[in-house]
N, C-alpha and C positions, 0 to 999 in steps of 0.2 A: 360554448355551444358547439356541438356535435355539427360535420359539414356532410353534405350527401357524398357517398363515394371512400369516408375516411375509414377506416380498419382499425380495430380494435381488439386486444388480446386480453384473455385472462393468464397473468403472469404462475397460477395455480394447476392449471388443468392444460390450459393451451387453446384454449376454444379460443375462434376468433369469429368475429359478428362484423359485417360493413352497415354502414346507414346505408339506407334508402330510401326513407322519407324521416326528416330531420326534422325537431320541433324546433320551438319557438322561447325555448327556455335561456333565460342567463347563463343557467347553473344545470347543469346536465350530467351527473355517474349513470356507465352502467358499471353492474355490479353482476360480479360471477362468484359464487365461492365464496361468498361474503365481505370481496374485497373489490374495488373499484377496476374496471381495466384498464390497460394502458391503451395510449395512440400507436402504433403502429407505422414508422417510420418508412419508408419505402423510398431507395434509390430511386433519383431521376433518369431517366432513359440518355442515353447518349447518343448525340445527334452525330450525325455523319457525315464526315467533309465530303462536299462535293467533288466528283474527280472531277478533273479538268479534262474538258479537251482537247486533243494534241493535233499543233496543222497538219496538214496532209503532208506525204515524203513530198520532195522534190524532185530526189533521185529518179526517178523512174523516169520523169519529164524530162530530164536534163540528157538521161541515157535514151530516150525517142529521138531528141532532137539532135544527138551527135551523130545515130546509126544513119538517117534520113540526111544528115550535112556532108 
C-alpha cells in the first residue's frame, strides 16, 4: 500500500508521481509504460549538531580588576 507523500518513478520514461491521497488497497501498482513504478528512495536529512555555547572570556574581567588594583 502506497503512503501519502511517497515518490514514485517510472524506471522507462522518468516520470515521477507523489501520492496524495492514498487508497485503501493491499495490493497497489502504478503503472507507466506498461511496467510498474518504482518507490523512490530519498535520503534522510541530516540533522545538525547543536553548537555549543562558549563561557564568556574572563580576561577582560581579570584585566578591569588589575588596571583598577
Amino acid at each position: 500500500m502506497a503512503r501519502k507523500g511517497e515518490k514514485f518513478e517510472c524506471e522507462e520514461c522518468g516520470m515521477v508521481v507523489m501520492v496524495w491521497d492514498p487508497c485503501e488497497c493491499d495490493e497497489c501498482d502504478l503503472i507507466c509504460c506498461d511496467i510498474p513504478m518504482c518507490l523512490v528512495e530519498e535520503p534522510k536529512p541530516k540533522r545538525k549538531a547543536k553548537a555549543k555555547k562558549k563561557p564568556a572570556k574572563k580576561k577582560a574581567a581579570k584585566r578591569k580588576k588589575a588596571a583598577a588594583g
